[in-house]
N, C-alpha and C positions, 0 to 999 in steps of 0.2 A: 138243046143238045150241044150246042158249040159251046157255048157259055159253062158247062159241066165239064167236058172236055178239056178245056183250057185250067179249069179249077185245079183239075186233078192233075194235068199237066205240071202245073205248078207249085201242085204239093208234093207228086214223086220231085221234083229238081229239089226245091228246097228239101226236102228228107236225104236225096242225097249228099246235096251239099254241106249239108250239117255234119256227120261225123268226120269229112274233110278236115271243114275248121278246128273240132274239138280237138283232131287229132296232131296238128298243129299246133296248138295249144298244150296238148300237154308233152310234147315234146320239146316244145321251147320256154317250160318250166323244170323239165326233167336234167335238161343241159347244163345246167349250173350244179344241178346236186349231183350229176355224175361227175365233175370237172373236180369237186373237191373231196370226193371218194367216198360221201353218206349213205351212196344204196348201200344197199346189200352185194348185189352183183357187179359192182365197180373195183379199180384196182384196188388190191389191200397194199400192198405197198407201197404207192403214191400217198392212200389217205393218210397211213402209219406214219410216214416220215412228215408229211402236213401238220398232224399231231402235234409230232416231236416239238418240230422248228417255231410251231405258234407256241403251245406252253412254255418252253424254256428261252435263255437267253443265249445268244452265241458267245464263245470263250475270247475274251480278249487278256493280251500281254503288253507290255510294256519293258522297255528298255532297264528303265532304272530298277525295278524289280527284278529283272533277271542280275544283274549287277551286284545286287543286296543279298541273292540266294547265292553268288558264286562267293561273293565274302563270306558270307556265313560258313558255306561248305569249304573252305580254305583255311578258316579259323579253326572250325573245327578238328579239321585234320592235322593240324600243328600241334593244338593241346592232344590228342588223343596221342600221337605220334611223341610227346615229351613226358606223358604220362607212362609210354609204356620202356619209354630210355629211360625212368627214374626208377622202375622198379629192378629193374635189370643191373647187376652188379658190374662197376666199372673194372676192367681188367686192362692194364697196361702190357703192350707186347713189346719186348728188348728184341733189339732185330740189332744183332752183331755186327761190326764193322768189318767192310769188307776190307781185305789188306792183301796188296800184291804180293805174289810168291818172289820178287826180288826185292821187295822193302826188308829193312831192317825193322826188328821187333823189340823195344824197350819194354822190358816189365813195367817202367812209368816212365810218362811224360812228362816232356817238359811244362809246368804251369806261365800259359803266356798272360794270364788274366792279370795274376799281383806285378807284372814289369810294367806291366800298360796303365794300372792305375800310380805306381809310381812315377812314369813318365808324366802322367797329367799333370800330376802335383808338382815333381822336380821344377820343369821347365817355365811355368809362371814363376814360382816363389823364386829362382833365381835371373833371370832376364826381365824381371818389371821393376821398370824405374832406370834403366841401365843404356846409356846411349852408345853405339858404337863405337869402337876406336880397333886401328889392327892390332896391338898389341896388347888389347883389353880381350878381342875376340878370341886368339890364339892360347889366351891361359882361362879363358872362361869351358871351350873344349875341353883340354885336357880335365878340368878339374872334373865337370858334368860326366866325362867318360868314368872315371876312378868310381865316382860313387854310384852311376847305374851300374858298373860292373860288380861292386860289393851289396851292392842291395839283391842282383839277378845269381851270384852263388848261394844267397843262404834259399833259394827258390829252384837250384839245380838238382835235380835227380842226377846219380853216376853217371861216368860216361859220356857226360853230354859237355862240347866248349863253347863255349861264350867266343862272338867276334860283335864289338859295341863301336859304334860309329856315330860321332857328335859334329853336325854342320854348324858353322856358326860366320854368318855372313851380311851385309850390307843391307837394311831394305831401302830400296830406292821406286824410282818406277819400273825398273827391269823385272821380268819374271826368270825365275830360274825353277830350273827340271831336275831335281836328283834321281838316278835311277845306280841298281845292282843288277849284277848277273854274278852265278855259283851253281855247280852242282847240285842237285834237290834230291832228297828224299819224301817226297810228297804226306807222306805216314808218320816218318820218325821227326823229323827236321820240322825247325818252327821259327818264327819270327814277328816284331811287335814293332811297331815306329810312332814315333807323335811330333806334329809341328808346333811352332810358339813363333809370335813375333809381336813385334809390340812398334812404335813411330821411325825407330831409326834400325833395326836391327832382326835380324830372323834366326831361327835355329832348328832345326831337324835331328832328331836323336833316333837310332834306328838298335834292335840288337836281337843279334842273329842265333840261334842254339841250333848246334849241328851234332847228333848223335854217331857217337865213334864205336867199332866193335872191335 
């Protein structure tokens, strides 16, 4: 009887103890398939994004690439930007001169452009080659004044006089400063000057047009 007893004994414990282990068992095979979201009743949106991030690749950039898309898109927009200013007809806008209610008003100006290219030319072709002296300098003035003045009236509109002014001086190592002052009409009034100098000698030729009413 003891010997039976113990048998059975020891087959209820073992019968117990068996679905224990199994149940262990399958919970610590279950643990991983719920961790990557394979059941059925596990999170769907952990396994979803698990998915994602295993099939695909993550996005990468790079510096010089973004550099080569901003050139691109710079370029771009320059030709589009000249493409659409070339269709477009150019129109030139005249925007009037503004002229003070105390300026005097000449129906035409004086042209300072032909005295100044005169002056270019005068003053080389006659003070090159030519050394100082006082009384070489004093008739080389007068003469340079006569002829800017006759070349600056066939260039005079009405009403306007001529005051022509020829330096003709020493060059040494001294600096000299010629300066005017007059009355201005900043509008009507004009004025043109050119320098020349050459190893021993300097000249400054200045001429002034002042319109008279």
């Amino acid at each position: 009887m003891d010997s039976r007893k113990q048998s059975l004994v020891t087959v209820r414990v073992t019968e117990k103890r068996a679905p224990v282990s199994t149940k262990a068992r399958t919970n610590s095979k279950a643990a991983p398939e719920g961790k990557y979201g394979t059941q059925p009743g596990a999170l769907k949106g952990r396994g979803s994004m698990g998915n994602i991030l295993s099939e695909g690749h993550p996005p990468s950039f790079s510096i010089s690439g973004l550099l080569v898309a901003r050139r691109l898109t710079k370029n771009l927009k320059e030709r589009t930007a000249l493409k659409i200013a070339a269709k477009k007809p150019v129109v030139t806008k005249i925007i009037n001169e503004q002229v003070p209610p105390f300026s005097s008003k000449p129906p035409q100006k004086f042209c300072s452009f032909a005295v100044q290219r005169f002056l270019e030319e005068l003053l080389p072709g006659e003070l090159s080659g030519i050394s100082y002296g006082p009384d070489l300098a004093g008739k080389l003035a007068k003469e340079m004044s006569e002829k800017i003045k006759e070349f600056a009236k066939t260039a005079m509109p009405p009403r306007y006089k001529l005051v022509c002014i020829v330096t003709v001086g020493e060059h040494c190592q001294e600096d000299v400063l010629l300066t005017s002052r007059a009355l201005w009409d900043a509008y009507a009034d004009t004025f043109v000057s050119h320098s020349y100098k050459n190893g021993t000698m300097f000249c400054v030729a200045s001429v002034f047009a002042l319109y008279c009413e």
